[in-house]
N, C-alpha and C positions, 0 to 999 in steps of 0.2 A: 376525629377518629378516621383512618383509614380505612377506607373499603377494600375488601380480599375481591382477589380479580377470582368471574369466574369461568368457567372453557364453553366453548358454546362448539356446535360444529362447524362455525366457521372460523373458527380462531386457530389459528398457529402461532407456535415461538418461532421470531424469525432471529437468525442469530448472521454476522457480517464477520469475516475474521480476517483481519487486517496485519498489516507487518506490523503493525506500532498499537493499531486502536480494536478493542473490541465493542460492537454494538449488537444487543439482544433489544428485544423487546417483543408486545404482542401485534400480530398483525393488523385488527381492528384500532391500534395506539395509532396517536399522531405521529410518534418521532421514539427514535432507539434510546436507550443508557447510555451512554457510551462511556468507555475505561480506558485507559491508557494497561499497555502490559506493566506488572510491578517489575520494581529494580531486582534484579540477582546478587548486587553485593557483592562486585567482581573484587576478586582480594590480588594484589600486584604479582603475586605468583601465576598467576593466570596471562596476566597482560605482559610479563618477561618470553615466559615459556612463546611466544609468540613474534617477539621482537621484530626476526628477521623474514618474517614470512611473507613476503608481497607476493610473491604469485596467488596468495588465496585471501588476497584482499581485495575484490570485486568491485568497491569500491572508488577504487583507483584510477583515474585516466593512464593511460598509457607513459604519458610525459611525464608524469606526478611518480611512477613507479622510477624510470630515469633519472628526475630529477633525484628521489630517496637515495639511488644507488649512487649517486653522485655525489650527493651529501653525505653516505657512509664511508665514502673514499676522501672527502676533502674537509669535511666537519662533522665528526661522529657524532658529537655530543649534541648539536641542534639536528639533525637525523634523532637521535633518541630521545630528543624533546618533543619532537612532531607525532612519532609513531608511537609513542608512550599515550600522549592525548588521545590519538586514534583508538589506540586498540582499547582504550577507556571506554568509550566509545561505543565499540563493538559488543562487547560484550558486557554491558552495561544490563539490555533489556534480552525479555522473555523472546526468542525469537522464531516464526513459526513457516519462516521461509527456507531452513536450512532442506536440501534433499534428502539428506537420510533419517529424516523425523525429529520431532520431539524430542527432547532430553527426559530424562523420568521425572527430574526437577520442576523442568518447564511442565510437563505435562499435569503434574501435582499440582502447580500454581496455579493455570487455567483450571483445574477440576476445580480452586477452591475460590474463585473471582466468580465462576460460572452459580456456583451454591451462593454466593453472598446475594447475586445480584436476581436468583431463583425465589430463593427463602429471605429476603429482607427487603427489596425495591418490588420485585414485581409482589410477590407472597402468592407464588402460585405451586401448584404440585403438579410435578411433571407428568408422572404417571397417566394425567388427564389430558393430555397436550400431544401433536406431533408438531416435529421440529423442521423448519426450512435452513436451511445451511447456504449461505452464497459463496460461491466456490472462484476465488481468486487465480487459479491454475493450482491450486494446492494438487501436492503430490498423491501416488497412489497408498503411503502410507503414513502420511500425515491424514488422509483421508478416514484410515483403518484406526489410527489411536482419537479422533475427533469421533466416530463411528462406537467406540468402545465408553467412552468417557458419558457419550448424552444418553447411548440404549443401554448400556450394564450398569453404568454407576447411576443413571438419573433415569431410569427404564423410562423413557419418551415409546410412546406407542408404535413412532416409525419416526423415520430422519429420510429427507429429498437435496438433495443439491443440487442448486440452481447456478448455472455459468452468469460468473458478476458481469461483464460487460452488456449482455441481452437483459439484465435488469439494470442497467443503467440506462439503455435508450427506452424499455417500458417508461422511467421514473422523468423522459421529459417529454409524453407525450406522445411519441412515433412509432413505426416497425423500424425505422432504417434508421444507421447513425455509421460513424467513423468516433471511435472511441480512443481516446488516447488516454492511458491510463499514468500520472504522473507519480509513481510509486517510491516507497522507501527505498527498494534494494534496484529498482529498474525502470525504463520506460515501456511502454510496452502500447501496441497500435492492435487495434481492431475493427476490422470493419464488418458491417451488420446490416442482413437486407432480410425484410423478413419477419425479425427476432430470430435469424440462422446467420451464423456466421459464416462470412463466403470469401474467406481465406484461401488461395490456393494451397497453403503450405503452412508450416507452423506460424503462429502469429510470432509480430515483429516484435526485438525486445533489446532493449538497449541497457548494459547492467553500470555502463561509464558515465552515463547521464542518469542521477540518481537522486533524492532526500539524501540518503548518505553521505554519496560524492559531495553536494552543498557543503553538508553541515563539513564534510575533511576539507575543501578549499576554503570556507571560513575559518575552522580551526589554524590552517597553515596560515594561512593570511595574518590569522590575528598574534600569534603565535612570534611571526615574522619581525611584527612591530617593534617588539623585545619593548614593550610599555609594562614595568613592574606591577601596576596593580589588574592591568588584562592579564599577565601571567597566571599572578594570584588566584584568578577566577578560574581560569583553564585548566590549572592543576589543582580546584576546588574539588568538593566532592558532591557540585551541584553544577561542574562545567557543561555539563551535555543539556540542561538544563536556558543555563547561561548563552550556548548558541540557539536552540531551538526560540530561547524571546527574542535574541537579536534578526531572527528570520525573521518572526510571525508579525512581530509586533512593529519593528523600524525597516524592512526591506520591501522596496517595491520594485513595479519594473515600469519601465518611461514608454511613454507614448512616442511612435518614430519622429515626427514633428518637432519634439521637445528635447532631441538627444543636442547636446551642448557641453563643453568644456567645464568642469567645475573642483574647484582647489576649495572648498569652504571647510569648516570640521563641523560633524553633529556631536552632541551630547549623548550618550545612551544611559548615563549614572551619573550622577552627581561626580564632577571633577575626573570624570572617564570620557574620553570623546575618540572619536573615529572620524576621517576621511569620508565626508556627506558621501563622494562617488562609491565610496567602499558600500554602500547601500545597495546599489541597483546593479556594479558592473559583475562582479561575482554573479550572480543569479542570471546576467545576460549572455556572460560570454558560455555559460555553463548550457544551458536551454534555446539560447536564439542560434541554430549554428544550422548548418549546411547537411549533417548527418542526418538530423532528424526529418528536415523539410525534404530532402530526397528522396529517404524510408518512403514517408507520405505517400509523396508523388509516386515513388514506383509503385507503389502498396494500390493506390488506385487507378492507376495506367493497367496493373493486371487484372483487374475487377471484366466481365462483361458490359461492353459498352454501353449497354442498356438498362443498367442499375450503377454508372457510375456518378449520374446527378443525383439520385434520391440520397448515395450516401456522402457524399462530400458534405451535401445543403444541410447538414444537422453534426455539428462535428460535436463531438463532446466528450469534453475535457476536466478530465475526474481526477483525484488525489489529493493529497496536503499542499505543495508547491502550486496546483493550480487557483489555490483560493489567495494567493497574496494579491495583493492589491496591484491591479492595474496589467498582471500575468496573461489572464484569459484576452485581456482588449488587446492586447500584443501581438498573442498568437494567433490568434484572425486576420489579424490584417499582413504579418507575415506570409503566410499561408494565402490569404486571398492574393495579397501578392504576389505569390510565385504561380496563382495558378492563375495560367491564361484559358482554359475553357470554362471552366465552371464558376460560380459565386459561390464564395465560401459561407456560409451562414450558422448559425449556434443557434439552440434553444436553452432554456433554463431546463440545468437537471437535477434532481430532487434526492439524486443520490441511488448506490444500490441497494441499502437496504429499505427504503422506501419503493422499489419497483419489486425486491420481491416482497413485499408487503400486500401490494395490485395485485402480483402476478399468484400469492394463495388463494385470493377470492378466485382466480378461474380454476384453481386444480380441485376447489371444492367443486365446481360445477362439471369438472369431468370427472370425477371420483373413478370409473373405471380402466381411465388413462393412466390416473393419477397412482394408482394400485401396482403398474408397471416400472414406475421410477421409486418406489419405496426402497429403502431399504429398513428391515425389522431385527430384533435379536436373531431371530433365527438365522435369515441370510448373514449376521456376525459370524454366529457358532457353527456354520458351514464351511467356513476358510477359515477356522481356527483351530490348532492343535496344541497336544501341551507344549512344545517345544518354540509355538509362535505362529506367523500367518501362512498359509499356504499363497506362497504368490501367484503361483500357476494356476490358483481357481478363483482368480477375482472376478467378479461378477463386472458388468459395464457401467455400473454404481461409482466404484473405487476409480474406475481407470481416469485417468487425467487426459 
């Protein structure tokens, strides 16, 4: 028999909302639910209406959008084989990074993931709960419909959002880190002294180094092959599927020592096989490059010289791409390599929503602090009117 979870005052829902994954769960728990967003059911009138549009494919390296336009002047038809998978692709899942919000659709399908995983995994009633939110740079109004959906449709007593990179260096240990965040739609650097981020200027973010970008230079790649039964899968209605195992499951990245010439083929399916190198060199040339080790370097050349070793010494490297195998030992020793003052060093990190998980037991013990970063229904129905959000009175809650 399962036991009904129940609220005590130190418990909160801590909920993580990610480009691809959702994790809820309760703070007192070991470890989140985690969800993947559901399919949208993109129907190909979707994916036409869209064809020609690279400028608003973010996705894209610079050369990759070139090469496209090169390919629609010299060979249409593989051009529309490439960007057809793509935009498959794209608009595949729920997506919760676009700027101008939620779609009502999307917004309905998290309302109804959020109730599955409320009312059947955990079995608890919100009404008895406040909620922690780890706050990915989500916009100001994605902020306001995530705001609407946990206090009006699931009345949670109050909702807090917590900046994700400052509960990622909680979750391994420290105040200070160098947070490099290796995301779906972006890369994105953070440095952390403190648990205050000491940024001179907006944090670093790269949208051409991306989970995305992989998964479209694998796709082009494999694509490329023109191998009948890689086709088949590509233009399956499990292709996106199909790259995401060929990542997670068969892609590493080489130790510098180990890097060597290799012409061999692996197997990935029965009577499917690929180029062994096509394993590691996509993920290498995409991630090991000169842009992002610079970012770095500049990003902590402008730090105050006097909190530039506390954050180098703990760098930590968070997202999907950084859990492949042999990624993280790479990028340390690249990194340590270029840097001639300082030792580069990493600790294990336990992830964000396990640092804000830590970081509710302390907002139970300031309760009076904790009172000032609330936000409640009320502060909802204060910037809201019938016609929509009042932008111009968003409290410091909403602002991104």
């Amino acid at each position: 028999m399962v036991k009904k979870t129940t609220a005590t005052s130190e418990t909160y829902v801590v909920i993580s909302i990610g480009s691809r994954f959702l994790r809820v769960g309760l703070s007192n728990g070991t470890e989140p639910i985690i969800h993947h967003y559901p399919t949208r059911g993109t129907s190909d009138n979707v994916i036409e209406s869209h064809m020609f549009d690279l400028n608003n494919n973010v996705g894209l390296t610079i050369s990759q959008k070139r090469q496209l336009q090169s390919n629609l002047i010299i060979n249409e038809n593989k051009y529309k084989k490439f960007h057809k998978l793509n935009q498959k692709q794209n608009y595949k899942y729920v997506c919760v990074d676009s700027f101008g919000g939620l779609s009502i659709s999307d917004e309905n399908t998290i309302h109804q993931l959020l109730f599955d995983i409320f009312s059947v995994e955990l079995m608890i009633n919100p009404k008895r709960y406040k909620v922690l939110v780890v706050d990915n740079r989500l916009s100001a109004v994605h902020k306001l419909q995530i705001s609407k959906i946990l206090l009006e449709k699931f009345q949670f007593k109050s909702l807090v959002f917590v900046p994700e990179p400052q509960m990622s260096v909680i979750s391994s240990g420290q105040r200070n880190g160098l947070v490099i965040d290796f995301g779906w739609n972006s890369v994105k650097v953070h440095p952390i002294y403190d648990f205050r981020s000491v940024m001179k200027s907006e944090s670093w973010e790269d949208k051409l180094i991306s989970g995305r970008s992989l998964h479209l230079k694998m796709t082009e790649y494999l694509s490329g092959l023109n191998d009948p039964q890689i086709d088949q899968l590509l233009q399956g209605p499990d292709s996106f599927e199909f790259i995401e195992n060929l990542i997670m499951k068969y892609c590493y990245v080489r130790r510098k020592e180990t890097i060597s010439d290799d012409s061999s083929q692996f197997e990935i399916m029965e009577g499917v096989s690929i180029p062994n190198s096509f394993r590691y060199e996509i993920i290498e040339s995409l991630y090991i490059n000169e842009i992002l080790f610079d970012a770095v370097s500049q990003i902590i050349n402008n730090l105050d010289i006097h909190i530039r070793r506390e954050v180098i010494e703990n760098l930590i490297l968070v997202g999907g791409i950084s859990n492949i195998p042999g990624f993280k030992l790479r990028m340390i020793e690249e990194f340590d390599t270029k840097s001639n003052e300082y030792k580069v060093a990493s600790n294990s990190c336990l992830g964000s929503w396990t640092g804000a998980s830590i970081y509710s037991n302390l907002l139970q013990q300031q309760q009076q602090q904790t009172t000032k970063l609330e936000i409640t229904k009320h502060d909802l129905n204060s910037i809201t009117s019938s016609t929509g959000f009042k932008l111009f009175s968003f409290s410091n809650h909403f602002k991104s």
